[in-house]
VOPAGU-2260 file (C-alpha; in pm, 1 decimal, decimal comma):
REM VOPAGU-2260
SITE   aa  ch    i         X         Y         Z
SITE  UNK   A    0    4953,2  -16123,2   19461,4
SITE  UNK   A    1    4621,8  -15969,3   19436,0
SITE  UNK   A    2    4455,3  -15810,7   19713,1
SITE  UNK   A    3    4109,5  -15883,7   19857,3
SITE  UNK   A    4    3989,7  -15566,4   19796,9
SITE  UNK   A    5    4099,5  -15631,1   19374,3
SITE  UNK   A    6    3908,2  -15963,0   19391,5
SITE  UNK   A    7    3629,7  -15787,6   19447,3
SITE  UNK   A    8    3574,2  -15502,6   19273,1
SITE  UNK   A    9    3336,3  -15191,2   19394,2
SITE  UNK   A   10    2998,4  -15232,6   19117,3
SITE  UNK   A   11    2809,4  -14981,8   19245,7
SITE  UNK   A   12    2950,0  -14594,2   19422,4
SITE  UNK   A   13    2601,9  -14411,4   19516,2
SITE  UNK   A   14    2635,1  -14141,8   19736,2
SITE  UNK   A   15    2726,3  -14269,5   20072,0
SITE  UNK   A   16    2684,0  -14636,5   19962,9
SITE  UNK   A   17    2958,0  -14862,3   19790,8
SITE  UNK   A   18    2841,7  -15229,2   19659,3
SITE  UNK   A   19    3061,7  -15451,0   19578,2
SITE  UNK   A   20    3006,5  -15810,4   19342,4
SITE  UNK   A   21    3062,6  -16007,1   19682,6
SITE  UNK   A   22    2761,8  -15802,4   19819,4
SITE  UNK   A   23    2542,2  -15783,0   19522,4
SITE  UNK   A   24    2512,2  -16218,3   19588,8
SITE  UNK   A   25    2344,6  -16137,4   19890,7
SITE  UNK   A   26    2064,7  -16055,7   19677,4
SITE  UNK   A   27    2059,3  -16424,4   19524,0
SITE  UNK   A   28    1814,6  -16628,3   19661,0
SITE  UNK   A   29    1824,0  -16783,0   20019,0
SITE  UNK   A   30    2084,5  -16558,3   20127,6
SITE  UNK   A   31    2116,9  -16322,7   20396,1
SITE  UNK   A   32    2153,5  -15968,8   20340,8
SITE  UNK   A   33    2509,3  -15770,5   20416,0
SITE  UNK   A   34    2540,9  -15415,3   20561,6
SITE  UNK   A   35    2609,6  -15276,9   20215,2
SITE  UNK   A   36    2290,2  -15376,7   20066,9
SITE  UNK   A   37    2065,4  -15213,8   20330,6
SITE  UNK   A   38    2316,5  -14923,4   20343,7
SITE  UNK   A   39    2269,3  -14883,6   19944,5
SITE  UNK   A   40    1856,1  -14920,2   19981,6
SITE  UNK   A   41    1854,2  -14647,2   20247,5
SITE  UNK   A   42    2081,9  -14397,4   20042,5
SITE  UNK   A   43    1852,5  -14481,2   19714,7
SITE  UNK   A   44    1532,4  -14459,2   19947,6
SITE  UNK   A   45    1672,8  -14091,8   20063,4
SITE  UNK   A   46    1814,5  -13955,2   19727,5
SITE  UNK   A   47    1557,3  -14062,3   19437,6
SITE  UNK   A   48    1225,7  -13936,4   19654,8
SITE  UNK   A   49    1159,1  -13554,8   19557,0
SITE  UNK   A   50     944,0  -13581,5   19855,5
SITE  UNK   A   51    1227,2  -13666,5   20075,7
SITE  UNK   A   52    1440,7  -13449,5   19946,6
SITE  UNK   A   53    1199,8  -13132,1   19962,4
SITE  UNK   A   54    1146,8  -13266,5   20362,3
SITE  UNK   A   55    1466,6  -13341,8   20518,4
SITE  UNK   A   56    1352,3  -13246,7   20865,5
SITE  UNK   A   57    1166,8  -13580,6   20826,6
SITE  UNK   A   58    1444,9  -13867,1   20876,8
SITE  UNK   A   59    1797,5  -13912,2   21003,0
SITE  UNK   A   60    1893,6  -14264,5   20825,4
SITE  UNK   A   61    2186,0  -14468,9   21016,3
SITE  UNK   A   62    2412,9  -14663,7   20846,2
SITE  UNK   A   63    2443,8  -15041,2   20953,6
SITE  UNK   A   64    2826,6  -15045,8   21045,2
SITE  UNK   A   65    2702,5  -14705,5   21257,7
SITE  UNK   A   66    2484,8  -14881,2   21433,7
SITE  UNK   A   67    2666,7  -15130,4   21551,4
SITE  UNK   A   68    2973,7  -14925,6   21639,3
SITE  UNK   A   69    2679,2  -14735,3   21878,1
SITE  UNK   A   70    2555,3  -15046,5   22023,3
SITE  UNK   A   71    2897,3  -15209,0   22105,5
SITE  UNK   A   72    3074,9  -14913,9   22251,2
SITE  UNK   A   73    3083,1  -14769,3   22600,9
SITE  UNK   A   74    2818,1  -14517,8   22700,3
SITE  UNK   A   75    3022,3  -14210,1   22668,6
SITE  UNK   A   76    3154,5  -14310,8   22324,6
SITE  UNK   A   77    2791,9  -14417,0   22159,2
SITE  UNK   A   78    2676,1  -14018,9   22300,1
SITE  UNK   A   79    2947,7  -13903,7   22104,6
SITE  UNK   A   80    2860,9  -14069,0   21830,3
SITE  UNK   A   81    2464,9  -14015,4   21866,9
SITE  UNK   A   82    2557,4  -13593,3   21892,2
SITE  UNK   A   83    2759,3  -13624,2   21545,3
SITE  UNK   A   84    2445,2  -13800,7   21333,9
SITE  UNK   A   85    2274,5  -13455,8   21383,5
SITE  UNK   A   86    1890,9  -13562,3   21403,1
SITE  UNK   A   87    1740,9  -13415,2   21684,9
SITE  UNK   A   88    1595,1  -13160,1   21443,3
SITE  UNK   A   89    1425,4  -13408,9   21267,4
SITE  UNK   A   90    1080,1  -13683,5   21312,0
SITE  UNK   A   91    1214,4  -13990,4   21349,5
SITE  UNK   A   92    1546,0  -14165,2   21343,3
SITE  UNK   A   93    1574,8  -14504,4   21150,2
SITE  UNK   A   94    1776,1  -14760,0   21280,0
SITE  UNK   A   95    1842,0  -15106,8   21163,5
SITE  UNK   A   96    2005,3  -15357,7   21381,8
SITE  UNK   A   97    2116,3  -15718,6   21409,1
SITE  UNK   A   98    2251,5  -15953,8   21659,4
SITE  UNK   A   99    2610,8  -15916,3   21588,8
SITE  UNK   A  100    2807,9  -15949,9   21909,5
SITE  UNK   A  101    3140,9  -15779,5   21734,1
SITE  UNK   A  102    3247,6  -15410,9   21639,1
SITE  UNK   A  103    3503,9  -15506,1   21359,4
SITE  UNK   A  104    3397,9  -15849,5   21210,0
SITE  UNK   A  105    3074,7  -15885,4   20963,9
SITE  UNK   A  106    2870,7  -16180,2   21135,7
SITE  UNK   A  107    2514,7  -16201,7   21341,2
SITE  UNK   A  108    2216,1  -16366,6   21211,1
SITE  UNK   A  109    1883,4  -16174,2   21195,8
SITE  UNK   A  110    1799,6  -15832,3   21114,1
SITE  UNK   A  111    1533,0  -15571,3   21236,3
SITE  UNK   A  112    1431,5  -15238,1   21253,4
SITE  UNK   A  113    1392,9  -14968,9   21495,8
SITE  UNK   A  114    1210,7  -14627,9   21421,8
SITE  UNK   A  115    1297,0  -14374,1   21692,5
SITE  UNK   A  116     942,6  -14135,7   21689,7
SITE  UNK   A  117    1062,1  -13755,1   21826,4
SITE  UNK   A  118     810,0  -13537,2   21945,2
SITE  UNK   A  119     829,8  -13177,7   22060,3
SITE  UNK   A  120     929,8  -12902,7   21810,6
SITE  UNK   A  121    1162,6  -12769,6   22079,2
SITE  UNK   A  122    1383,7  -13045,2   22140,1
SITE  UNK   A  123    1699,2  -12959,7   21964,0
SITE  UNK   A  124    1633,5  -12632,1   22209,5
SITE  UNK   A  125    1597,3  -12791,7   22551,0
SITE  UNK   A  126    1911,6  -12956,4   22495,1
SITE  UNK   A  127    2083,6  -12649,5   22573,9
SITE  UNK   A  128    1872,8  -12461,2   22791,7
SITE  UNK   A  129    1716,3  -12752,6   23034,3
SITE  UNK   A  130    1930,4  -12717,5   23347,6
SITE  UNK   A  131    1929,2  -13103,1   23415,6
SITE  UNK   A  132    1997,9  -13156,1   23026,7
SITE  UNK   A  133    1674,5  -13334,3   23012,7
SITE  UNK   A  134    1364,8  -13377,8   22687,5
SITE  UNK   A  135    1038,4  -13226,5   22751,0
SITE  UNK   A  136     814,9  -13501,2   22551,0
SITE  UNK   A  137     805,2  -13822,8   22537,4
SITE  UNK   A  138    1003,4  -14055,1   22280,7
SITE  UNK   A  139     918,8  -14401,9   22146,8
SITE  UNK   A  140    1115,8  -14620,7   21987,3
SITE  UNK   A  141     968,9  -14902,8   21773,6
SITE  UNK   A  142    1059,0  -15256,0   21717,3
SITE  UNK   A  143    1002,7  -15413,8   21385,9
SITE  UNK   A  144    1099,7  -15792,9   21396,2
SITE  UNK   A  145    1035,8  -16017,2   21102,8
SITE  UNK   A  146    1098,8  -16312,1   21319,3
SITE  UNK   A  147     878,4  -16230,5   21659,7
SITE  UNK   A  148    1070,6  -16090,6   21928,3
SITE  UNK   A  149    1412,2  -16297,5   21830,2
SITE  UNK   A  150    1648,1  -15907,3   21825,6
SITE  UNK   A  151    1469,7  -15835,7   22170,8
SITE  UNK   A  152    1795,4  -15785,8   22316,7
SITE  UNK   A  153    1919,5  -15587,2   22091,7
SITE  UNK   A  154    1629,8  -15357,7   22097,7
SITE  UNK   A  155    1640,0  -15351,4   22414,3
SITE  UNK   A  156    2064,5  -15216,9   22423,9
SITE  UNK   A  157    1994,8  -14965,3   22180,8
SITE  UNK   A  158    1725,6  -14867,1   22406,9
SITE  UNK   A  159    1938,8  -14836,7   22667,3
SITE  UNK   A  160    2197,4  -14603,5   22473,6
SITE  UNK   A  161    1890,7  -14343,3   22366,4
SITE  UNK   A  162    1821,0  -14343,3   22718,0
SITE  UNK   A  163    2129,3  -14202,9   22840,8
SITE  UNK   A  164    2182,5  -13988,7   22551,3
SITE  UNK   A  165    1844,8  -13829,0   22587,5
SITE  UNK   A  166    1889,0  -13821,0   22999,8
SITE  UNK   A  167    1537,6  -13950,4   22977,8
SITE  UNK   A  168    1279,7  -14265,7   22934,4
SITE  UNK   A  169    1264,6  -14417,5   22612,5
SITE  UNK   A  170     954,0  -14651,1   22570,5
SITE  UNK   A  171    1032,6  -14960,0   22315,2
SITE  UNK   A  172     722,6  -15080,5   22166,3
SITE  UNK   A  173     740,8  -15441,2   21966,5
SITE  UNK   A  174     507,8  -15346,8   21670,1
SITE  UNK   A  175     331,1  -15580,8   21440,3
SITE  UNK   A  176     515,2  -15656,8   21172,7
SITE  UNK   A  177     484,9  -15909,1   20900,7
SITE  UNK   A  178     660,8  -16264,6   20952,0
SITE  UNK   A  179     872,6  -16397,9   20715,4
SITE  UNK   A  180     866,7  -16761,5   20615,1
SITE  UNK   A  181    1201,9  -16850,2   20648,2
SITE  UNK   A  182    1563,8  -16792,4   20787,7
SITE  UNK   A  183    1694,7  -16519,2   20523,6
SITE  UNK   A  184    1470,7  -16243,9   20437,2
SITE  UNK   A  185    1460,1  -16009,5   20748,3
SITE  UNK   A  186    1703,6  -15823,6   20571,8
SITE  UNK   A  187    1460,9  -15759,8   20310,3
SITE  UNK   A  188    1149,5  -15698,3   20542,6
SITE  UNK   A  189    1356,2  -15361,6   20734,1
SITE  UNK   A  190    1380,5  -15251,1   20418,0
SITE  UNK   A  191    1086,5  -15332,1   20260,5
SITE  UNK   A  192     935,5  -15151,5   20604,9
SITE  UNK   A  193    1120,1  -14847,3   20578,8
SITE  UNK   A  194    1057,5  -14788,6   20212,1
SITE  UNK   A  195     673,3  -14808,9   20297,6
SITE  UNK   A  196     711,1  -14607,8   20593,1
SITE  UNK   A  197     813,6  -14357,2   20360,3
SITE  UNK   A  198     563,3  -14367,7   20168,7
SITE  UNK   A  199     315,2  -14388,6   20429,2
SITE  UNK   A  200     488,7  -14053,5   20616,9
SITE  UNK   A  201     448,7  -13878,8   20268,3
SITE  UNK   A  202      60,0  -13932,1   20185,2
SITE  UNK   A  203     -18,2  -13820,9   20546,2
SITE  UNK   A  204     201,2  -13569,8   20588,7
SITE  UNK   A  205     -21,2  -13296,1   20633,8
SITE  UNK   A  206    -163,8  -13456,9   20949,0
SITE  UNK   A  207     -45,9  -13251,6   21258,8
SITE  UNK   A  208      78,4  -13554,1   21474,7
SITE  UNK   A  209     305,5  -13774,7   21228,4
SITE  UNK   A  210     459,1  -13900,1   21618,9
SITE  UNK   A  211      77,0  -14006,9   21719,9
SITE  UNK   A  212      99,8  -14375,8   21853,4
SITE  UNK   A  213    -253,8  -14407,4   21669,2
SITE  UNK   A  214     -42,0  -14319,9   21345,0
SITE  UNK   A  215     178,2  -14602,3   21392,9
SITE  UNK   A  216    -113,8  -14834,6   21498,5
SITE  UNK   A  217    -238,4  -14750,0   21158,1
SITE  UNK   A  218      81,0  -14838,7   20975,8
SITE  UNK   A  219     129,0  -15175,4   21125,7
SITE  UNK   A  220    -210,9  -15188,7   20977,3
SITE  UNK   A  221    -100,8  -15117,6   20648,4
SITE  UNK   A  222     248,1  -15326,6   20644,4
SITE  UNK   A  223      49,2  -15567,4   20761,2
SITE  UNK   A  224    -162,6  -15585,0   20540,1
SITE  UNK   A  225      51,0  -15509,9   20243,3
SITE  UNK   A  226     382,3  -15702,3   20291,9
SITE  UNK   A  227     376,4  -16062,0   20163,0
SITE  UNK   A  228     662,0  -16342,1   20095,6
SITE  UNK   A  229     562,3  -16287,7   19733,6
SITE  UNK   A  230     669,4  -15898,8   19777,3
SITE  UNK   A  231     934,7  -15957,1   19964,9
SITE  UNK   A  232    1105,8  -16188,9   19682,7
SITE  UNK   A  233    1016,7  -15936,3   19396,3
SITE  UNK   A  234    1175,8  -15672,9   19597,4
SITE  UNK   A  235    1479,3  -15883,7   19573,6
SITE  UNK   A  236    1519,1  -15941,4   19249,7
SITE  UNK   A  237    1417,2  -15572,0   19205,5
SITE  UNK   A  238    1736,3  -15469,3   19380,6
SITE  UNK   A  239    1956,5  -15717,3   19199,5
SITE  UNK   A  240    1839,3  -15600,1   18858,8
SITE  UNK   A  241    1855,4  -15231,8   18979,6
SITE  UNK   A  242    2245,9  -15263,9   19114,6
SITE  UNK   A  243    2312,7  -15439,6   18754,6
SITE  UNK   A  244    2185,0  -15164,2   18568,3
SITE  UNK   A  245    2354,5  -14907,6   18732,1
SITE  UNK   A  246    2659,5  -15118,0   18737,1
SITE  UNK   A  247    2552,8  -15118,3   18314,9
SITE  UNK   A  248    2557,3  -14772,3   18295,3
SITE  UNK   A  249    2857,6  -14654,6   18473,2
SITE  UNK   A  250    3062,3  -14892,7   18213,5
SITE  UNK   A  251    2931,6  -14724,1   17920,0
């Protein structure tokens, strides 16, 4: 009897990511996104900018499946795992997260995305050296929800987990962020928002504060302005037609 596993055969292996054919459908139309998509846009996002890859102090990128695992475990446990992602040298920490309730089974209904803004230089050194273990600036972690404030609560436990890893406040700001029209693209919009933030991070990189809350007022501004339905659907089939192609070439 054939396995699960054989009845679905991997289409895509790119770096970190694995796609499968059950996981490429998520990328018909009207359907929901899985973790292995946004996993696979992140490692592509990461690996094919020169920019990103000649500034790696810039972004620690956290896999779905990671995510979760952080938000569902004990206190001690998510610490553990926050000290092994290794990104307290970096600018900002991007985490996407949905309303899953459980740490082994692929459900939940709505994605969004959380960008964790760092500032102070020194912070990887305080860590050691501050007596009470605490951050010297302040830290603000911002919601991007495609459907209002409906992954509040999530948000708001992931929140909670920085907190107690950092021994210190986080501040959670709901930014806005473009709506989408229906029930099934949000998976689409964290990733359509992290691929601009990108971009946005690397034309103004050579301003001094890339943490400013002014330079995040700015690029709500631009998402804003710049992310439509009509985007969000050509991404889509963008992403299909990519996976096929590489899928193409490793056969040949």
């Amino acid at each position: 009897m054939s396995s699960s596993l054989e009845l679905d055969p991997i289409l895509v292996s790119y770096y970190d990511s694995i796609v499968r054919v059950s996981n490429l459908k998520t990328l018909d139309n009207s359907n929901w996104l899985d973790d292995n998509i946004i996993t696979f846009a992140f490692e592509y996002v990461q690996n094919e900018s020169k920019f990103l890859k000649d500034n790696q102090n810039l972004f620690a990128f956290v896999s779905p499946p990671v995510v979760q695992l952080i938000k569902m475990s004990d206190d001690l446990f998510a610490e553990q795992l926050l000290q092994s992602i290794d990104f307290l040298e970096k600018k900002f920490l991007i985490l996407p997260i949905n309303d899953n309730r459980q740490v082994t089974e692929f459900s939940g209904s709505h994605w969004s995305l959380l960008i964790l803004s760092i500032q102070g230089r020194n912070i990887f050194f305080f860590r050691f050296i501050n007596k009470k273990n605490t951050f010297p600036s302040e830290k603000f972690l911002y919601h991007f929800d495609s459907m209002s404030s409906l992954n509040d609560r999530t948000a708001k436990e992931m929140q909670k987990k920085l907190k107690i890893f950092f021994h210190g406040d986080i501040h959670l700001i709901n930014s806005r962020c473009p709506q989408q029209a229906n029930g099934f693209d949000c998976g689409l919009y964290v990733i359509v928002i992290v691929e601009e933030f990108c971009r946005y991070i690397q034309e103004y990189y050579s301003m001094k504060n890339l943490n400013d809350k002014k330079f995040f007022e700015k690029f709500m501004d631009e998402i804003n302005r710049c992310i439509t339905s009509e985007y969000i659907n050509q991404r889509r089939k963008q992403l299909k037609t990519l996976l096929e192609s590489m899928s193409s070439n490793k056969k040949k």
